[in-house]
Each structure stands twice: as structure tokens, then as C-alpha cells.
N, C-alpha and C positions, 0 to 999 in steps of 0.2 A: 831507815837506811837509805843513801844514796842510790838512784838509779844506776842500774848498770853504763847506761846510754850517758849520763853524767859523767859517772867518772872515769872512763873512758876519753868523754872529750875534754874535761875539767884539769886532768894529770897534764897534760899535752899544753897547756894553755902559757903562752910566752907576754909576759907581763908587758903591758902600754907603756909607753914613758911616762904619762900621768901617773899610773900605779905605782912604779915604782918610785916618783917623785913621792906620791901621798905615804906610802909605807917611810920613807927618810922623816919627812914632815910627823908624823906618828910618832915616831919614835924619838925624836927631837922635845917633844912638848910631855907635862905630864899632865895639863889640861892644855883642851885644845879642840875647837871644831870642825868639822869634816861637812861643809856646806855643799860639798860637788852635786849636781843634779841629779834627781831620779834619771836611770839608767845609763848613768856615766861609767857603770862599774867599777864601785866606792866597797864592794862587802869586801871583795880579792884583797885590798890591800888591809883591811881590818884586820882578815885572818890570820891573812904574814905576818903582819905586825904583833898579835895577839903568838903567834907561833915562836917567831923569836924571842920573845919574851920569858916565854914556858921555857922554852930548849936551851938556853941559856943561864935559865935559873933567877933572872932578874924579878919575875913576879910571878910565882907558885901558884896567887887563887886570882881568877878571873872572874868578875860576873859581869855578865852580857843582862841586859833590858830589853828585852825586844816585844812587838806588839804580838800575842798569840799565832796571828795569822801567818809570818814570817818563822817562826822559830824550825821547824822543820820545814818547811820547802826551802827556806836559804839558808839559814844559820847552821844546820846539820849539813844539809848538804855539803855547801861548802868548808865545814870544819871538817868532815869526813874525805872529799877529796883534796884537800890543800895541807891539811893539819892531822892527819891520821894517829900523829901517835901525842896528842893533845888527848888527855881523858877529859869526858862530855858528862855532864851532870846533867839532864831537863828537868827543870822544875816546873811543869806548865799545865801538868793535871793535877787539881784541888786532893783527889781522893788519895792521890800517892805522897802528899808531903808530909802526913805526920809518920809516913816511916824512912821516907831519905830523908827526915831532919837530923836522925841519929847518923846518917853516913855521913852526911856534910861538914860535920866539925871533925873527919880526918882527914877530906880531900882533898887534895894537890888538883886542879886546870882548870879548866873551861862550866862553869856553871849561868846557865842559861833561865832566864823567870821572866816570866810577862810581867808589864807595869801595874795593873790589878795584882797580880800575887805574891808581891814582894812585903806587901800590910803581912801577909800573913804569915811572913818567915821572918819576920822583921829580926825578932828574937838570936834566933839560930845564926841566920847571916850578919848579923853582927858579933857574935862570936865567934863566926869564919873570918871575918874581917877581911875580905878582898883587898888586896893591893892595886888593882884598876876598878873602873866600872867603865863598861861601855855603854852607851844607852843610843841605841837605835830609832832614829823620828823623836828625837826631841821636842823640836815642836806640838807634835799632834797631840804630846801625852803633858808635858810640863811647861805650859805656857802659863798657868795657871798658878801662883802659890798656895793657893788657898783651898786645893784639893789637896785627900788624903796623901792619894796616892803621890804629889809631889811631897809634901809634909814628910812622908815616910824614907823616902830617898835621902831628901837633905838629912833628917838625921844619920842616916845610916853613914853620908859623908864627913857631915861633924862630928862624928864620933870613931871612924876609921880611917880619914883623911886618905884614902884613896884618892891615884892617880885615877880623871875624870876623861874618857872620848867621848864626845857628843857628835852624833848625825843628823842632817838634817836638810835637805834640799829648797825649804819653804820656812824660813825662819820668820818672817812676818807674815800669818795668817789671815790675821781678823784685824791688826793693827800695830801699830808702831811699838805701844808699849804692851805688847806680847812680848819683846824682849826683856823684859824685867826677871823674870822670872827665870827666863833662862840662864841670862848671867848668872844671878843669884847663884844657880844649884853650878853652874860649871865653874865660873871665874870670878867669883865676887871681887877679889881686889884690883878688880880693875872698873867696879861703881866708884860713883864718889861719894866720897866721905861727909857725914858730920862734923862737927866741931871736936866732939868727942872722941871720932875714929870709926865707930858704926856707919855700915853701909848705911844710904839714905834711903827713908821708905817708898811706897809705890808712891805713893801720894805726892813727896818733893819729885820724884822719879819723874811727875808726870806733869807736876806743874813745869819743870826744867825741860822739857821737851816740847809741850804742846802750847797755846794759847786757847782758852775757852771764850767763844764768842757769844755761844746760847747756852743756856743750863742744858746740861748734860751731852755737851758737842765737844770734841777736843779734836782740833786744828794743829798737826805737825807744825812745828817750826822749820823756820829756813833752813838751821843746821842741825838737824834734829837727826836727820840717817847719816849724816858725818859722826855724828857725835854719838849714835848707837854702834856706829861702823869703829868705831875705839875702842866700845865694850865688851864686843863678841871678840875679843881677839886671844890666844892667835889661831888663827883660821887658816883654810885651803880651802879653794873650790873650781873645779873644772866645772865647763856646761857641756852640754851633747855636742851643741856646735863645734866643739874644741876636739873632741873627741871622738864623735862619729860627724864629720864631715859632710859625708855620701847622701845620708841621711836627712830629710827637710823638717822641716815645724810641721805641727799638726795641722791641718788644713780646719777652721773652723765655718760649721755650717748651722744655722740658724733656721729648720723648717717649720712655717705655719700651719697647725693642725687644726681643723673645721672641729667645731662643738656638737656635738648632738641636739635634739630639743630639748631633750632630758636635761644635760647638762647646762645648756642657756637658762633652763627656767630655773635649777638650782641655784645656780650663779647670781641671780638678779635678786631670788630671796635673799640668798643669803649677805648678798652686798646691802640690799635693801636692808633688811630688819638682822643680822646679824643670827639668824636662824633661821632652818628651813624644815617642808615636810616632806617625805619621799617614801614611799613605800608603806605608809601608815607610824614610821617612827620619826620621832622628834630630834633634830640635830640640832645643837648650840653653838655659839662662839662668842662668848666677850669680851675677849680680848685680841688684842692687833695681829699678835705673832697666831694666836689659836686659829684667826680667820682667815688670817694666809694660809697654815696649814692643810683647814676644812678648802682651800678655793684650788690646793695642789691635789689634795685626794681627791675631790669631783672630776678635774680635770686629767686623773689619770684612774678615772672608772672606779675607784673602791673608797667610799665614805661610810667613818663609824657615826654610831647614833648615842644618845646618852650612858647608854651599857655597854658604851664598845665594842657592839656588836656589828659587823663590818654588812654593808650594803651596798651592791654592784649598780651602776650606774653605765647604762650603756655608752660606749667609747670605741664603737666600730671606728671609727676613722684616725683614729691613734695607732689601734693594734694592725689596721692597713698600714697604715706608713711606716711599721718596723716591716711588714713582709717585703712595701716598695724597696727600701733600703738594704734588705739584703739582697732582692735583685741587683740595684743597681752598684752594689759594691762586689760584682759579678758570684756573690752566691760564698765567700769565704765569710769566717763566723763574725758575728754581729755579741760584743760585750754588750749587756743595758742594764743601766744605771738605772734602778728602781727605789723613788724614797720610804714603799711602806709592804710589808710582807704580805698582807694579806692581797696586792697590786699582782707579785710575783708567782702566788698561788694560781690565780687568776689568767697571768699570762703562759704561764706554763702549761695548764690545763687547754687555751684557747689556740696557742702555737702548733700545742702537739697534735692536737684538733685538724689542723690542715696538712699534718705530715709533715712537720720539721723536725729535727731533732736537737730539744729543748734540755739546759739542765740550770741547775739554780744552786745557788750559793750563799746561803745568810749563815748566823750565828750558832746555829741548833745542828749544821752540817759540821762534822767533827776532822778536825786535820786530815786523818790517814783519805775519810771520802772526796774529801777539797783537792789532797795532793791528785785522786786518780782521774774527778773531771778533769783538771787542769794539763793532764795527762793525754787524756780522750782530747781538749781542744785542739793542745798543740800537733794533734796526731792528727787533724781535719775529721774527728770525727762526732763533733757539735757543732750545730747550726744557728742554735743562740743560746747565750751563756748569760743567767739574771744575777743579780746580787744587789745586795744591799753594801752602799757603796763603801760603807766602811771594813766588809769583809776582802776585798781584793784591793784595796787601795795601799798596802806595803810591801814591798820585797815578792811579787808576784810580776816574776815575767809568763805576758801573753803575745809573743812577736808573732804567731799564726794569725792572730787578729791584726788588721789594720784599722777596726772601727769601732770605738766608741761611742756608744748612744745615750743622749738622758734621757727616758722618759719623762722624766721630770724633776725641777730644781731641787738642790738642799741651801742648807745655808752657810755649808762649811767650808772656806775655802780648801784647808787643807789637804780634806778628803778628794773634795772634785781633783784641786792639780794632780793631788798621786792618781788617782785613779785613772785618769785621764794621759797619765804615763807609762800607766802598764803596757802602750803599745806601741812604747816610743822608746826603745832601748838596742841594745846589741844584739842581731841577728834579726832586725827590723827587714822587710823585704817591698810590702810597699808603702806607701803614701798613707801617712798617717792620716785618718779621721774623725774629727769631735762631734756629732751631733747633738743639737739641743731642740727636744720638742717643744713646742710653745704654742698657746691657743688663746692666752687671757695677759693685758698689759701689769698682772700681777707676777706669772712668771716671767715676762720681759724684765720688770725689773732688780726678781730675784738672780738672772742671771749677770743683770748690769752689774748688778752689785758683787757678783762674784767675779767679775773682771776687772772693776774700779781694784778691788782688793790686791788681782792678783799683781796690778801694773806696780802698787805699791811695793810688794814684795819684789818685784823683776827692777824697780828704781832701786831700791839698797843694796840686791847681789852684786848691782854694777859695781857698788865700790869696793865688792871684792874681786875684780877681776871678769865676773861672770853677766 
């Protein structure tokens, strides 16, 4: 259920102009993407839109896609304060669906299922047959065709021909033709064609887009986001600029963190011979991306050994410079972005250690206990907030925080940008901050690369406006 504190201020809530531009635009299209920025305030108009629909009678069954993380802290909430007399279906715990499977094929509204558990209703929801599907971060989840989980969607589409909403703030993630995919599952006819009239495969998709200089190098062409910019359509997209004015860019800050000896000598083996000894066990790497990985865990205190058996590596001057940074962001909470669980165990233990008050957030913390830290932050009553970045990186506002911290690189753009948004939305108060720890010119360049990426993605929204 909604907060009280929610719906109290959620009922009162008098729609932007954007909003209610984007709910016109909604309901105008019966596919159609919804690119506006994290924290532009894109659910509000989903809702309405999704609301007149039901109340009207135009489309009976609803299903929402949304990533786990999001479905009750936003998607209920807000259908509960906006859309009250929409019926809500959750499909989002495995142990309950073989007995809503029997309710499903008589529901009339709103039914909600994570992108993982939709394989596993496949069955049932297609003999629901929804007349929309909305899918929440498109990108993050269906960039890909050649995952189950997209597999299972497109049929579900080619088979019910559902009216198609797509969201998504970062439609070029990792690259150009991450659009493929999308299109596909939203708008195929507007790929081009075969000779025959079949959309073209990824393969023509990408020779028509890129030039290949090196084996396995693909180089955008000159009109290559013009000519993706035709494919995604038709689209809306506000940015925060547009929308929260008052509001600035994240201020981004790059600090160098000293090694240990510990960590220096690791480093050198492991660069050196591609394995290293510590603690009497044996750690390997042979391959490129493995050895980046092993050079992120050393460099943020916690490396596994060949039994995955996790090994602490002293990293005093890391876990100092999250305590400098919460001083000097005068003491309000500190997010950090943590790439490996057993890092967050670690820091949680060494945090609490000096009297802060620490709480953590990965995959194994169940909704209801996510919604009540996230609770305690906004309430100023956590000092530093851990997670593994892909558990807060959707539909999680943290405006109590102004700081974002990585402990250390990932590889995903996706993740980082949303993540890295949670604290750049409505009811923002100060000055947004990213930080990035950095100790080895290996994470320098894992973060290069996640800004070459993002520039890419921030060049194509221009040609929508944003």
C-alpha cells in the first residue's frame, strides 16, 4: 500500500504542462516511446493515461513490464494514488503465480510482472491477451533479441497484437545498434524492409548503419542516429532541463585513491602473470574482461580465489575517503555504488565500526525491507546507503541524497546513468554529486568508457528534442 505521506501529497498534485502534453501524446499513439529523462516525472502521465483507458472502457486488460525493483515503490504507489479504482493485479512473486494464474483469465485492469516472470506466465497471459503492454526501461531489459526474456515478450505481441508503451530515458546504452531490438519489439514497421517485405536482420541492420574498419570494430555512420532517429518513432521526450529548470547537472568529480602495499603487490602480479598469491590461495584470470574484474575487486578490498571464496585485501584509504566525503558533503547521506556483495558486506561491517549509520541494498533484500530503508533515507535517518547498482537504479527516488558515490567501476552504462539519477529528480534540494573512486589507469578507463557511451546516447536524444 501507498504511504500515507504519499497519498496525501500525490492526490493534490497539479499536472506540468509536459505531463499533460505526454498523457495527449499517449493516447494519440498505439505504439509509441516515452524517451523523457529519468526524473522528468514520465510514471504521472502513464498512469492517467493508463486510467482513462480502463474508465472509459477503451482497453479492459493492462499489463505493465516493469523491473522488480520499481513495481511497488512506484507503479503501486502511484496507481494507488492516481488511479484508485483501476484493479491491480501483482505478479512479481514466483511462489504466488500458480494460483493468480487461475484469477488472471477473468480480470478486467491493471496487471503488473517483472521482465524475468513474464517466461513464466507466458501461457496464461496470452490467454488474458492484454490490449496495451507497457514496458518500463526498455532499454535495460530488451536491448537484446536474443534473450529469453525479449523472445518471450515479442511473442506474446505477435500473438495479441497489443497496443505497445515503451520507456526509456537511455535508449543507446552500449551502442548504436541496441536499437534494433527495440524497434523490433515496439515498431517494426517502421525497419526497412527486404525485398520480400520482412524486416531486415540485425546483420543488414548493422551493416546499413556502421562501417567496419577492424574485425570486430563497428564505426557509426554519418547518418546513422538520423536514420535510427526515424526508427524509434513516434516518440516524446522532455529532459530535466526542460522541466526542472532551478535544478543544475550533476556536478561530476573524479577522486584519486592511494593503494595500499597490499594492493600494489597484487596488482603488479596480477598484471604481471595474470595471477596472483595472497593469503596462501591461488587467484586466476585469463581472460581480458576476468582481469579487469580480479584488478576492480583488489582495488575495492574484496578478491575471490579459485573457490570463490572471497578474500579481504586491505583498502584503508578507500573506506577513508567515503568517511572524507560524507564530511565534506556536510554530513547528509552518501548513495555508493558497490560492484561486488561481498565489498558491501564488508563495508557495512567497517562503516558501522566508526558509528555511522549504514544500511545496504542488493538482490536478497525483499521489497517490502527496500521500500522501509528507502524510507529511513528520505527521513535523514541513514548515513550511508550501499547497493549493488542495479538494485536502485529504476523508479527509486532518493532527493534526501545529493551524493552519489562509485566505489568502483561497472560496465553498464545503463545502470550507472539511472543510478546516478536517483538524485537528480523532483524535489531535488541541493547540488547534485557523482563521484568516482579511482586508484589504477584500469579503472580510469572503465569510466572513460562509460562516458564515451554516454556522450553517444546524449548525441541521438538531441534529435528528439532533448
Amino acid at each position: 500500500m501507498a504511504s500515507s505521506i504519499a497519498v496525501l501529497t500525490r492526490q493534490k498534485i497539479v499536472p506540468k504542462p509536459h505531463q499533460v502534453a505526454t498523457v495527449e501524446f499517449l493516447l494519440s499513439w498505439k505504439r509509441a516511446y516515452n524517451l523523457s529523462a529519468c526524473g522528468s516525472g514520465k510514471t504521472f502521465p502513464s498512469v492517467e493515461s493508463i486510467r482513462l483507458l480502463y474508465d472509459y472502457g477503451a482497453v479492459p486488460r493492462i499489463l505493465v513490464v516493469a523491473p522488480l525493483s520499481v513495481i511497488r515503490a512506484t507503479w503501486v504507489e502511484h496507481m494507488e494514488s492516481f488511479a484508485p479504482g483501476v484493479p491491480l493485479m501483482l505478479l512479481d512473486v514466483a511462489r504466488k503465480r500458480k494460483k493468480q494464474a487461475a484469477e488472471l483469465a477473468s480480470f478486467n485492469g491493471v496487471a503488473i510482472i517483472n521482465p524475468d516472470g513474464l517466461a513464466s506466465m507466458f501461457h496464461e497471459l496470452r490467454t488474458w491477451c492484454p490490449g496495451l503492454v507497457v514496458i518500463d526501461e526498455l532499454s535495460g531489459y530488451y536491448r537484446n533479441s536474443q534473450t529469453n526474456r525479449w523472445k518471450a515478450l515479442n511473442m506474446l505481441m505477435n500473438l495479441c497484437k497489443p497496443g505497445r508503451w515503451a520507456f526509456t530515458g537511455t535508449p543507446l546504452t552500449k551502442n548504436i545498434l541496441d536499437s534494433y531490438a527495440q524497434c523490433l519489439l515496439i515498431n517494426p514497421d517502421n525497419l526497412p524492409r527486404r525485398r520480400d517485405g520482412r524486416v531486415v536482420s540485425f546483420k543488414a541492420y548493422r551493416d546499413m548503419l556502421c562501417n567496419q574498419p577492424y574485425p570486430n570494430v563497428w564505426v557509426p555512420k554519418k547518418d546513422a542516429l538520423e536514420r535510427v532517429h526515424s526508427f524509434m518513432q513516434p516518440a516524446v521526450r522532455y529532459t530535466r532541463e526542460q522541466v526542472m529548470g532551478d535544478i543544475k547537472e550533476p556536478i561530476r568529480l573524479r577522486k584519486d585513491i592511494p593503494l595500499t602495499p597490499e594492493q600494489q603487490k597484487l596488482l603488479k602480479d596480477m598484471i604481471d602473470a595474470g595471477k596472483a598469491q595472497y593469503a596462501g590461495q591461488q587467484i586466476n584470470a585469463k581472460e581480458a574482461q576476468t582481469l579487469i574484474t580480479k584488478l576492480v575487486q583488489i582495488t575495492t578490498g574484496s578478491v575471490y580465489d579459485n573457490k570463490g571464496v572471497e578474500v579481504e585485501v586491505p583498502c584503508g584509504p578507500r573506506i577513508q575517503a567515503l568517511v572524507d566525503l560524507h564530511e565534506e558533503v556536510e554530513y547528509s547521506p552518501v548513495i555508493v555504488a558497490v560492484p561486488f556483495i561481498h565489498t558491501i558486506h564488508r563495508l557495512k561491517r567497517d562503516l558501522s565500526a566508526k558509528g555511522y549509520r549504514v544500511e545496504y541494498i542488493i538482490g536478497a533484500v525483499s521489497p517490502n525491507a527496500r521500500g522501509e530503508i528507502i524510507a529511513r533515507l528520505q527521513a535523514g535517518q541513514i548515513d550511508f546507503l550501499l547497493c549493488q547498482p542495479k538494485t536502485l537504479a529504476h523508479g527509486v527516488t532518493l532527493t534526501r541524497s545529493s551524493t552519489v558515490c562509485w566505489f568502483g567501476p561497472i560496465y553498464d552504462l545503463e545502470l550507472y546513468a539511472q543510478l546516478n539519477d536517483r538524485i537528480f529528480r523532483y524535489g531535488q534540494e541541493g547540488q547534485p554529486l557523482v563521484v568516482e573512486f579511482c586508484s589504477t589507469p584500469t579503472e580510469a578507463h572503465v569510466y572513460a568508457s562509460l562516458r564515451g557511451k554516454e556522450k553517444l546516447s546524449g548525441i541521438f536524444l538531441k534529435l528528439f528534442g532533448g
